[in-house]
N, C-alpha and C positions, 0 to 999 in steps of 0.2 A: 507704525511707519506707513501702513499701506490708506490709511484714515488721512496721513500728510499728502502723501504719492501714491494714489491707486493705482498706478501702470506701474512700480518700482517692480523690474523685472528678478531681482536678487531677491526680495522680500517674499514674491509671489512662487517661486521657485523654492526657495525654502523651508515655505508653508507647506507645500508640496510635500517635500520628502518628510519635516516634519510629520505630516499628518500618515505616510507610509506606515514611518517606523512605529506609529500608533496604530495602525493596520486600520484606519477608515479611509478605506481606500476609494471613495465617495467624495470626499474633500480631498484627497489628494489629486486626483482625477479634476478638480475640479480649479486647484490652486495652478495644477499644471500648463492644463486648458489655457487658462489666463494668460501666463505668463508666454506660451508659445503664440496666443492669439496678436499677439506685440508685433511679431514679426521678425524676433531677434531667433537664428538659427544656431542654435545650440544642440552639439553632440546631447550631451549628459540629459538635458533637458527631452529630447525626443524619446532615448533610451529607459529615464524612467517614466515618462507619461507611459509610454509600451508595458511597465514593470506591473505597473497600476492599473491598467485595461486588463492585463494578464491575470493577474488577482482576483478581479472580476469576473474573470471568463469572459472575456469580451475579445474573443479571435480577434475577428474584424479590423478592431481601434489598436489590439495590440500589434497587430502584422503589421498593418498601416504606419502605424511612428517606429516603432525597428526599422521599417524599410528607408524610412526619412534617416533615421540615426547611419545607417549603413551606408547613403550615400554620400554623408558626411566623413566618414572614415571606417572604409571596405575594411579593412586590418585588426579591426576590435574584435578580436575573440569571445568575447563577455554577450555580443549582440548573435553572432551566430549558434552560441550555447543557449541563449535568451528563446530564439528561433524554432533551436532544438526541443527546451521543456516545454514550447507551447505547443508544436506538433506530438510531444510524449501526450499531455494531457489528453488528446482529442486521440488518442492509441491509433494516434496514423505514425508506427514505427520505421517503418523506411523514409518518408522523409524525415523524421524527428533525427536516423541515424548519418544523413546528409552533414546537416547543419553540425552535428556534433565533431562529424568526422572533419569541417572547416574551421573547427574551432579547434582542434586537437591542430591541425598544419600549422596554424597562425600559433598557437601558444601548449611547445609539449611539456613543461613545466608546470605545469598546475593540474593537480591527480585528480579533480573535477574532470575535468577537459574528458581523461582518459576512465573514468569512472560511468558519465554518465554516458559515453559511448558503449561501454561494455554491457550494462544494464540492457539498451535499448537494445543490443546485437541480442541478448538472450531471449528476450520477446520474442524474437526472429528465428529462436532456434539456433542460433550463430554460437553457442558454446564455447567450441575451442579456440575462435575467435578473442571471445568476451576472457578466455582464460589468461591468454596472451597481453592482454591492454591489462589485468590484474598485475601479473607478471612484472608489468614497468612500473606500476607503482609499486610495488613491494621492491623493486630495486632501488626507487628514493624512500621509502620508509619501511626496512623492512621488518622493525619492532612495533606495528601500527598493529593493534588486536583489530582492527574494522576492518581493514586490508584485507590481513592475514584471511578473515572472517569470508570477507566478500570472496576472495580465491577460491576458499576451503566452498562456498556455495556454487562456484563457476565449475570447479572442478567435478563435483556432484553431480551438477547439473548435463557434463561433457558423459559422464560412466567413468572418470578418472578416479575413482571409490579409495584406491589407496594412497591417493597424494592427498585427496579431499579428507580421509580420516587422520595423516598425518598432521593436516594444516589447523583442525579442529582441535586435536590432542593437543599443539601447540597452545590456540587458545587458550582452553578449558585448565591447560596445566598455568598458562601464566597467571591467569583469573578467574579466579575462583570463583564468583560471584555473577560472571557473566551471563544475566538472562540470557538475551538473545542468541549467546553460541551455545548453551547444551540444546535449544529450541530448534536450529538451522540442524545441530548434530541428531538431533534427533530423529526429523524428516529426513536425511538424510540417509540413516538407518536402516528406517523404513522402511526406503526404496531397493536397500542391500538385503533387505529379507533378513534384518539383524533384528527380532521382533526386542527381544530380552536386554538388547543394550538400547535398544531405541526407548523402551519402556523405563528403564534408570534413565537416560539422559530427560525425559519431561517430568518425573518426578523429584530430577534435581532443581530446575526451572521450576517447578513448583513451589519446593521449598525454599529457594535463593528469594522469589517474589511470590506469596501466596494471592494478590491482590488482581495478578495479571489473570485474565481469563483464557488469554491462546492455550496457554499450560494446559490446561482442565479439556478443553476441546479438544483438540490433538490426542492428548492419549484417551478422551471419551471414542474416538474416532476410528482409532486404534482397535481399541475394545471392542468395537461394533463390526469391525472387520473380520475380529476373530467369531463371532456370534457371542461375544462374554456381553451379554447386552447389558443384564443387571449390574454391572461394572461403569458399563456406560453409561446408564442415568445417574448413579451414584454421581459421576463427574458432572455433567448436564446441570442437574439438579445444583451443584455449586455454584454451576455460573451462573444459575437465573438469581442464588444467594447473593453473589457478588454484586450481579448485572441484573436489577427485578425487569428491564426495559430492554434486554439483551433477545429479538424476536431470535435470532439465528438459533440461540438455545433453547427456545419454545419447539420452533421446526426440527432441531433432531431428535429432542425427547419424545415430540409427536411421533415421528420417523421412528425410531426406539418402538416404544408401546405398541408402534405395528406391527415390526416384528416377532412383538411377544405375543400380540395376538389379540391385545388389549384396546382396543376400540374406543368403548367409553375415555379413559385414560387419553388416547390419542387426539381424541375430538377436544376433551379439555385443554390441548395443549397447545393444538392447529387453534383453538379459538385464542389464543392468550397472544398469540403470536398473531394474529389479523389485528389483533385490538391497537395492537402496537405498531405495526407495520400493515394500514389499512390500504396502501396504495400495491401492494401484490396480490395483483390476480392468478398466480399460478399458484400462489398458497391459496388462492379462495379456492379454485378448482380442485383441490388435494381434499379437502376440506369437505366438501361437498359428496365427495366419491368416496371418502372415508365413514362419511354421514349415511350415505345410501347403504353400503357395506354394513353398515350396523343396524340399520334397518333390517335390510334383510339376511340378517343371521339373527335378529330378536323372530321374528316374524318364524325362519326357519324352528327356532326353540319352542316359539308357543306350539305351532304345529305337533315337534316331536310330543312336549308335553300331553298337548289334548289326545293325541292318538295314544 
């Protein structure tokens, strides 16, 4: 069509969102372009060129056309939410929680609306806040294990400990299976100084998905809190099985070994994790101090020895 009519503003616009929902958002960005370069002012049109800057990380171009969309129609909730995730991304949470809360006025029917508000209040520290906006959504779905879920984490997160272990029990009892609540339940836990239920709860999450690696971290984590360190490379050590490119498990096994006193060990491990993650310099610096450290404790031994 566009080969017949290069300006056909439906064709160029549709290419667009086609190429979105393909996620090359490059050409969509590009088909969009076009079609707004026409001069025809289209809501939907402005709001997804913004969608496609957004995707991009392109603040700028995305602010820029929401704000064009917005002044086609102040009332759309979907563009002030739009608004909101692009100030979450840039973790500027007070505005991000502006926009949200203009989109929750315009539209209180949609548990988005009232979801990603709550999220953002928690950034903020805002807890009992974020427990509350949970709250209304569990009043229109209140059989939603994700709700339920998100609650059981607000409530956690407030020191509400025994409506937060009610709302998990709930989960966990309706679904069986559910990685991510024995995982939240078990951080959780944790935080209740429940060392022995928090330790069941990641070993259930282990075994429900043995593949996932948070599992294995978490209670390495754990382990390492208590000084059970050999415990905690045991777990470490899986993820690098699971994840050979996983730097983060190079860095605590390293962190590990130094605990135990094991230097050599540790050096091997800070290097494994540069190799893979060459762009941190606060792991080079660990690395280098860890280096010296082994230095001179070799240097200390020769000494002992010769004398």
């Amino acid at each position: 069509l566009l080969n017949i009519e290069p300006s056909n503003h439906i064709a160029l616009t549709n290419l667009g969102s086609i190429y979105f929902y393909k996620n090359d958002f490059y050409k969509s960005v590009n088909y969009y372009s076009r079609a707004a370069g026409l001069g025809v002012d289209n809501f939907s049109l402005y709001f997804n060129l913004g969608n496609a800057y957004a995707e991009l990380g392109e603040f700028k171009q995305a602010m820029s056309n929401y704000i064009k969309a917005l002044n086609m129609d102040k009332t759309n909730s979907q563009v002030y939410s739009a608004i909101g995730m692009l100030y979450q991304d840039k973790e500027n949470f007070e505005e991000s929680a502006i926009y949200y809360e203009k989109a929750l006025k315009l539209e209180n029917s949609i548990p988005d609306n009232y979801t990603n508000l709550a999220f953002v209040l928690m950034k903020l520290g805002k807890n009992l806040q974020a427990v509350k906006l949970f709250d209304n959504v569990l009043e229109m779905y209140p059989d939603n294990p994700l709700y339920i879920l998100y609650c059981a984490n607000a409530n956690s997160a407030a020191g509400e400990y025994d409506r937060a272990n009610r709302l998990f029990e709930q989960v966990i009892n309706n679904i069986h299976n559910y990685y991510q609540a024995y995982i939240c339940y078990g951080i959780s836990l944790y935080e209740q100084n429940n060392i022995e239920k928090a330790i069941d709860m990641y070993n259930e999450a282990i075994m429900i998905n043995p593949e996932i690696t948070n599992g294995y971290i978490l209670l390495g984590n754990l382990y390492s809190s208590l000084n059970q360190y050999e415990n905690a490379l045991e777990l470490y050590n899986k993820v690098i099985e699971i994840e050979p490119a996983n730097a983060n498990a190079y860095i605590l096994s390293g962190n590990t070994y130094v605990m135990l006193k094991d230097l050599r060990s540790a050096i091997a491990s800070y290097k494994q994790a540069i190799d893979i993650d060459y762009e941190n310099d606060e792991l080079k610096l660990i690395y280098i101090e860890i280096v010296q450290e082994f230095i001179i404790s070799r240097e200390e031994k020769d000494n002992e020895n010769a004398a």
